[in-house]
N, C-alpha and C positions, 0 to 999 in steps of 0.2 A: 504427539507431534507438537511441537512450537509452534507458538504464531509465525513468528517468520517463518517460517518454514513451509505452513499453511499459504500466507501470502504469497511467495513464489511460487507455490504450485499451482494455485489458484488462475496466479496472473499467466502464468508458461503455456497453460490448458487454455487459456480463453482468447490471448493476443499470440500466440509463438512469438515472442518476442524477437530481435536483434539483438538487446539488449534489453538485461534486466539486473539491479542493485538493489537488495532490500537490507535495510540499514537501522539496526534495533538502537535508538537514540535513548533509551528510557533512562538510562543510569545518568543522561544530563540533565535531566527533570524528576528525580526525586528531592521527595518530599515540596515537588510545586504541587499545583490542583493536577487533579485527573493521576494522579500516580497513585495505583494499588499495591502498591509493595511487589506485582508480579514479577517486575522486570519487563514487564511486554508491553507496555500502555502508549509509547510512544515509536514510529516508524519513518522513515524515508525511503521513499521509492525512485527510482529513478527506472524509465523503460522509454523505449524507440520499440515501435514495430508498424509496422505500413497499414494496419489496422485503424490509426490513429490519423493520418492521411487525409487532408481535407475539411476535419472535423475540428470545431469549436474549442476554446478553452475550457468552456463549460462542459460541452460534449463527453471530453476525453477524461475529465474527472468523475460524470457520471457512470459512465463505461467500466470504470476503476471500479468504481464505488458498486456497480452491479455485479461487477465478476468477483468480489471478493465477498460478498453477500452478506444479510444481516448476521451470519455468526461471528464472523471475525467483525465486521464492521463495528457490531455490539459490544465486541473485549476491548477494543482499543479506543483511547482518547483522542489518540492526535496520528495522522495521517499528513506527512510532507508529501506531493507528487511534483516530479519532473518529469514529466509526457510529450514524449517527441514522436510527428506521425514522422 
């Protein structure tokens, strides 16, 4: 399974989203820092889910950042989020 792929399941299971856009950006950053040749090392998120409701800027990134866990968190370099509660 792909990363993205991993990451929308991840995030689907943890917030049931409203919405959810996962957006593999890596081919606009190769050969910058952090590109492993995988193809997968760069991503944009974009999600709304009422989950998010209430809760901090900081909040709703850590949230992200627990539901997708150290495995993926570890393969990929860079993580965009758009977090709408």
């Amino acid at each position: 399974m792909q990363i993205e792929d991993k990451i929308r399941a991840s995030l689907m299971d943890a917030f049931a989203p409203e919405r959810l856009e996962v957006v593999n950006e890596s081919h606009r950053h190769a050969g910058h820092a952090g590109d492993d040749g995988s193809g997968e090392s760069h991503f944009r998120v974009a999600i709304r889910a009422p989950a998010f409701a209430g809760q901090s800027r900081l909040a709703r990134h850590r949230a992200v950042h627990a539901a997708l866990g150290p495995e993926i968190m570890g393969r990929i370099h860079a993580l965009a989020l758009e977090i709408e509660g």
